[in-house]
NUNU-113117 format. One record per residue: x negated, y negated, z of N, C-alpha, C, CB in turn; residue number from 0. Coordinates in nm, 4 decimals, decimal comma. Atoms other than C-alpha are relative to their C-alpha. Glycine has a CB too. Example, Ala and Ser with C-alpha at 12.3 -4.5 7.8 and 13.67 -1.06 7.14 Angstrom:
2
    n_east   n_north      n_up   ca_east  ca_north     ca_up    c_east   c_north      c_up   cb_east  cb_north     cb_up    i
   -0,0890    0,1190    0,0000   -1,2300    0,4500    0,7800   -0,0900   -0,1200    0,0000    0,0992   -0,0027    0,1246    0
    0,0820    0,1190   -0,0060   -1,3670    0,1060    0,7140    0,0770   -0,1090    0,0730   -0,0414   -0,0462   -0,1415    1
//
This chain:
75
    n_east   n_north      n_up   ca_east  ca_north     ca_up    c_east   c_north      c_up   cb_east  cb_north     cb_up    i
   -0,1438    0,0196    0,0007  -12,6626  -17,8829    0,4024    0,0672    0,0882    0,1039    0,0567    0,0286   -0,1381    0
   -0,0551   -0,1002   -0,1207  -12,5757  -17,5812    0,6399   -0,0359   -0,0349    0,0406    0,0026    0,1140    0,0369    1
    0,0396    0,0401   -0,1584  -12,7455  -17,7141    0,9135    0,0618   -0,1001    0,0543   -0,1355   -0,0382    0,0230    2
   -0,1005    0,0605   -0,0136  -12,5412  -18,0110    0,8878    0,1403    0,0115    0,0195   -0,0109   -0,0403   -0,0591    3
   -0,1323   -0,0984   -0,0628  -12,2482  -17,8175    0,8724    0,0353    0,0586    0,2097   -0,0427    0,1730   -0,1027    4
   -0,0200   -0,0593   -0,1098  -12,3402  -17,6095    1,1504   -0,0297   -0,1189    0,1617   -0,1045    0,1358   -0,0215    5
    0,0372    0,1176   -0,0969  -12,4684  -17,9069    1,3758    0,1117   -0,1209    0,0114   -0,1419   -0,0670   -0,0539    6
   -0,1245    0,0929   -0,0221  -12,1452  -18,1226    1,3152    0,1085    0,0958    0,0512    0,0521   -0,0814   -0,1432    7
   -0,0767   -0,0693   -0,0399  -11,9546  -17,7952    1,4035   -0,0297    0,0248    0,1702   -0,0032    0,1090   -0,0925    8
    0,0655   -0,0148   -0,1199  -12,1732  -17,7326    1,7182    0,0635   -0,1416    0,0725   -0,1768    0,0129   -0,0198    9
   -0,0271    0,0754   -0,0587  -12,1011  -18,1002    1,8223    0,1524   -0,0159   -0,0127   -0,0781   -0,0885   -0,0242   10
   -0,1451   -0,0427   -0,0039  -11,7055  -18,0544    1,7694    0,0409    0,0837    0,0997    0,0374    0,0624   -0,1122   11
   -0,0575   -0,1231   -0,0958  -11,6609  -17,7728    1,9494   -0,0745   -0,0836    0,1468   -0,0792    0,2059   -0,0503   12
    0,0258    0,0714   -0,1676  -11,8882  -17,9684    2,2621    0,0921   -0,0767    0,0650   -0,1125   -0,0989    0,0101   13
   -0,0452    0,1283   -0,0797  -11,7355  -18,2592    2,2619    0,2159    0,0770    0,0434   -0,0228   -0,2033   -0,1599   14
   -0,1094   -0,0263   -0,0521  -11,4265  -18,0713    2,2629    0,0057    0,1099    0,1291    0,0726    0,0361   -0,1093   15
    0,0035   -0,1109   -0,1130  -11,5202  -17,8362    2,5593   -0,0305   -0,1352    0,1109   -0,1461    0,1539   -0,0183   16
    0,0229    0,1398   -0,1749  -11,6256  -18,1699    2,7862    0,1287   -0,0653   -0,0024   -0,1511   -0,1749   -0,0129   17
   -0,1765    0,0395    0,0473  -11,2398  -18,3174    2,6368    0,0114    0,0985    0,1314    0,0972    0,0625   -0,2019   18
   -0,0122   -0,1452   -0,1100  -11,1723  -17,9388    2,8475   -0,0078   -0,0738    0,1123   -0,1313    0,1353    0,0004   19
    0,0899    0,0178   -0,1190  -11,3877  -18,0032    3,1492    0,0494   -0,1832    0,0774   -0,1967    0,0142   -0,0754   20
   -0,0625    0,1097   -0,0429  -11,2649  -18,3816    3,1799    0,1010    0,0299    0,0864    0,0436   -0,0722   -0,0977   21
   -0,1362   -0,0250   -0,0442  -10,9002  -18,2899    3,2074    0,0069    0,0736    0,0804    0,0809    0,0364   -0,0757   22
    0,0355   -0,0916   -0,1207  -10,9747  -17,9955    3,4506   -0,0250   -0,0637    0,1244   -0,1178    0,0784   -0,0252   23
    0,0683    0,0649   -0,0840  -11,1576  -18,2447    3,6364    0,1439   -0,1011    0,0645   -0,1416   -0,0784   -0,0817   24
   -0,1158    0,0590   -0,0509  -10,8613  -18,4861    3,6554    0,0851    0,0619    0,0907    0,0693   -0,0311   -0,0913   25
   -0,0656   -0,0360   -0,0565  -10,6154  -18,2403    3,7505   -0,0459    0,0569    0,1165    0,0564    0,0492   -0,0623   26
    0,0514   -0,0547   -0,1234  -10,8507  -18,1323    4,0150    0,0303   -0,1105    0,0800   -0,1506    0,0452    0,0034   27
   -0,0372    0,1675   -0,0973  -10,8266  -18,4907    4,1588    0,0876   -0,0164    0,0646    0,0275   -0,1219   -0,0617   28
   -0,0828    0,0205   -0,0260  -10,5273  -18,5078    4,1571    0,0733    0,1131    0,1226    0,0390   -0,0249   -0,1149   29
    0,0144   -0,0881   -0,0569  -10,4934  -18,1980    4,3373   -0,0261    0,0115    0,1071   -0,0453    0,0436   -0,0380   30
    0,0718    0,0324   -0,1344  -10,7272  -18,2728    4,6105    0,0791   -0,1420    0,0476   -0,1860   -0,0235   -0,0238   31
   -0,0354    0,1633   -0,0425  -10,5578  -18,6426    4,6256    0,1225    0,0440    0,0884    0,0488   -0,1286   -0,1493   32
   -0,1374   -0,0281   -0,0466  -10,2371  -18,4628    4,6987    0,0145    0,1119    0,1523    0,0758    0,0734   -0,1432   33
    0,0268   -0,0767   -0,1560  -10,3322  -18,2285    4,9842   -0,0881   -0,0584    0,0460   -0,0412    0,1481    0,0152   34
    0,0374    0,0951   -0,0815  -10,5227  -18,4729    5,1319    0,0924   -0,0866    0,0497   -0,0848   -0,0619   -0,0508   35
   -0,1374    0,0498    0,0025  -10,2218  -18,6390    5,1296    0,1068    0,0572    0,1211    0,0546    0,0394   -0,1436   36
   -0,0558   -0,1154   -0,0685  -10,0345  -18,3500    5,2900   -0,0526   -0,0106    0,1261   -0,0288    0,1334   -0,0612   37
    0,0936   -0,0392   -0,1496  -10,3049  -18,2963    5,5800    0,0349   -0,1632    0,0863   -0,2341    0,0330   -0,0428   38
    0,0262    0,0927   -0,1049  -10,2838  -18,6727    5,6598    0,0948   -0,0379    0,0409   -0,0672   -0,0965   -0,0197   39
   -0,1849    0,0690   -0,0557   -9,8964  -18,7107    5,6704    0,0235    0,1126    0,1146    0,1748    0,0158   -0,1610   40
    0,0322   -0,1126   -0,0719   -9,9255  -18,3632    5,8659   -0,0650   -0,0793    0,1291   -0,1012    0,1097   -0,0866   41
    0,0656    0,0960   -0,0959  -10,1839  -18,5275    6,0745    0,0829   -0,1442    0,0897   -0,1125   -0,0573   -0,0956   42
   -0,0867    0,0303   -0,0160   -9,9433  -18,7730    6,1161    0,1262   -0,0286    0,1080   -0,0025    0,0411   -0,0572   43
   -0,1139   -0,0502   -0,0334   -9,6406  -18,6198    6,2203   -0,0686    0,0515    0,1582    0,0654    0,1189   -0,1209   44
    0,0336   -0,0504   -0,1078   -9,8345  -18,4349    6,5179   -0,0768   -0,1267    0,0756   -0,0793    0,1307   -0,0270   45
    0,0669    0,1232   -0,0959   -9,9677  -18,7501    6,6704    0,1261   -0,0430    0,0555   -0,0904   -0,1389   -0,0829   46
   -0,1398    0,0515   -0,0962   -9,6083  -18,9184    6,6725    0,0666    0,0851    0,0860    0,1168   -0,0425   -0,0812   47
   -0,0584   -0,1011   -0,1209   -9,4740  -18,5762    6,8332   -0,0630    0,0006    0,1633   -0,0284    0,1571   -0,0569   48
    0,0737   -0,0097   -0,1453   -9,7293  -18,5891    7,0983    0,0120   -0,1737    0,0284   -0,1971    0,0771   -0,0068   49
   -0,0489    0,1529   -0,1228   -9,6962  -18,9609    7,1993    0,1840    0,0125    0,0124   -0,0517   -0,2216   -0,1045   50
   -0,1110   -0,0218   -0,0831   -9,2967  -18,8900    7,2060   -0,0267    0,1228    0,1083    0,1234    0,0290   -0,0943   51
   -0,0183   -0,0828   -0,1267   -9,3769  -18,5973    7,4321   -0,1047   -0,0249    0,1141   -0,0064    0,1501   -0,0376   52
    0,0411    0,0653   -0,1050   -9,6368  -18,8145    7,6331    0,1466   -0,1461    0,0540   -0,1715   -0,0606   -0,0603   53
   -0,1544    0,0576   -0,0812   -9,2987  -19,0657    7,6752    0,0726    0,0621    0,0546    0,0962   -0,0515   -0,0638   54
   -0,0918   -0,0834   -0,0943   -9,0832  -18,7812    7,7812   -0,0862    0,0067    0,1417    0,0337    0,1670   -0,0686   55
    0,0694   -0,0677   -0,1160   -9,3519  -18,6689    8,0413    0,0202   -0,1230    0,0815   -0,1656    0,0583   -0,0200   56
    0,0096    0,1456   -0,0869   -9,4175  -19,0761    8,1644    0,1120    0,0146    0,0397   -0,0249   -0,1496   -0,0662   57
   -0,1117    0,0068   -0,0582   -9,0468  -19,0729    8,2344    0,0593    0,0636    0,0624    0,0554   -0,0177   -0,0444   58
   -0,0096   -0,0665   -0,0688   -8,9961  -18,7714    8,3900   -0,0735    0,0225    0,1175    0,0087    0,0615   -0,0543   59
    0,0332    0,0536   -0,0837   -9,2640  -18,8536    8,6131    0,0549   -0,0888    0,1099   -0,0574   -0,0304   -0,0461   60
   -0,0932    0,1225   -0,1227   -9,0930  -19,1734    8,7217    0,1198    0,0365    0,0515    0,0510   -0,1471   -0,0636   61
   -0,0798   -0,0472   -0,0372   -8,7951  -19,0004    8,7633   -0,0381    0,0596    0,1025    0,0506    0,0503   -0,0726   62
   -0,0188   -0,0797   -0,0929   -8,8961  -18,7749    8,9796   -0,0559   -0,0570    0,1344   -0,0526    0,1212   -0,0396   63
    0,0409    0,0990   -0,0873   -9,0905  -19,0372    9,1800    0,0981   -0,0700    0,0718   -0,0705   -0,0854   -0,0625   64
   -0,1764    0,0301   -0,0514   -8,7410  -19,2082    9,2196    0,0351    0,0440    0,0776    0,1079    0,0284   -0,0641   65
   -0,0910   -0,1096   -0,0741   -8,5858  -18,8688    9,3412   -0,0843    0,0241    0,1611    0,0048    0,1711   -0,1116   66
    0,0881   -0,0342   -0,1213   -8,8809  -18,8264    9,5820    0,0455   -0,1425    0,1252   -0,2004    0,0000   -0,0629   67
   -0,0285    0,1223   -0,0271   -8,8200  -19,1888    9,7068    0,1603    0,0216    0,1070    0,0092   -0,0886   -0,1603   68
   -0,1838    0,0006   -0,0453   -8,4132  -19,1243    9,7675   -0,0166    0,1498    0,0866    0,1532    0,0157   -0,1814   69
   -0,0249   -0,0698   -0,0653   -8,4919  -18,7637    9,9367   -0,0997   -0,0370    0,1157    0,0070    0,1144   -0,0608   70
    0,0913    0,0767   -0,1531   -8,7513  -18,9385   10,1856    0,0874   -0,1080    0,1146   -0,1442   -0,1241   -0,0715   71
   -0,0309    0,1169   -0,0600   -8,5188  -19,2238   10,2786    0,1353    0,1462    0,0914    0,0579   -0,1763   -0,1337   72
   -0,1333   -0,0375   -0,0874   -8,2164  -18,9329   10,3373   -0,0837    0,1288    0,1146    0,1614    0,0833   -0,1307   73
    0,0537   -0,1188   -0,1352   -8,4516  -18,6814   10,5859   -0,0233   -0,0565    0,1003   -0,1319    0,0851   -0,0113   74
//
């Protein structure tokens, strides 16, 4: 009869420590889901900055190609 006791108590307390270990597990997920998240909107953001500041550059190029153009024709 005690061993039954103690062996339905033993499996209580497990199943409630993997219950534990589940939910840990979730909120880890979620966790990692969310700064992964972060890094790739991050990631992101520095791509569109650098192709607008490869458009600034292309156009300041041509500009100045222009200017070169108009101080050749007046020398």
């Amino acid at each position: 009869m005690a061993d039954e006791v103690t062996n339905g108590m033993l499996l209580a307390h497990m199943q409630g420590m993997k219950n534990d270990l589940q939910q840990q597990i979730v909120i880890l997920n979620q966790k990692i889901d969310g700064l992964a998240q972060k890094v790739n909107e991050g990631f992101e953001d520095a791509r569109l900055h650098r192709q607008a500041l490869q458009e600034d550059l292309d156009a300041t190029i041509r500009m100045v190609g222009k200017h070169e153009v108009k101080l050749a024709r007046m020398s």
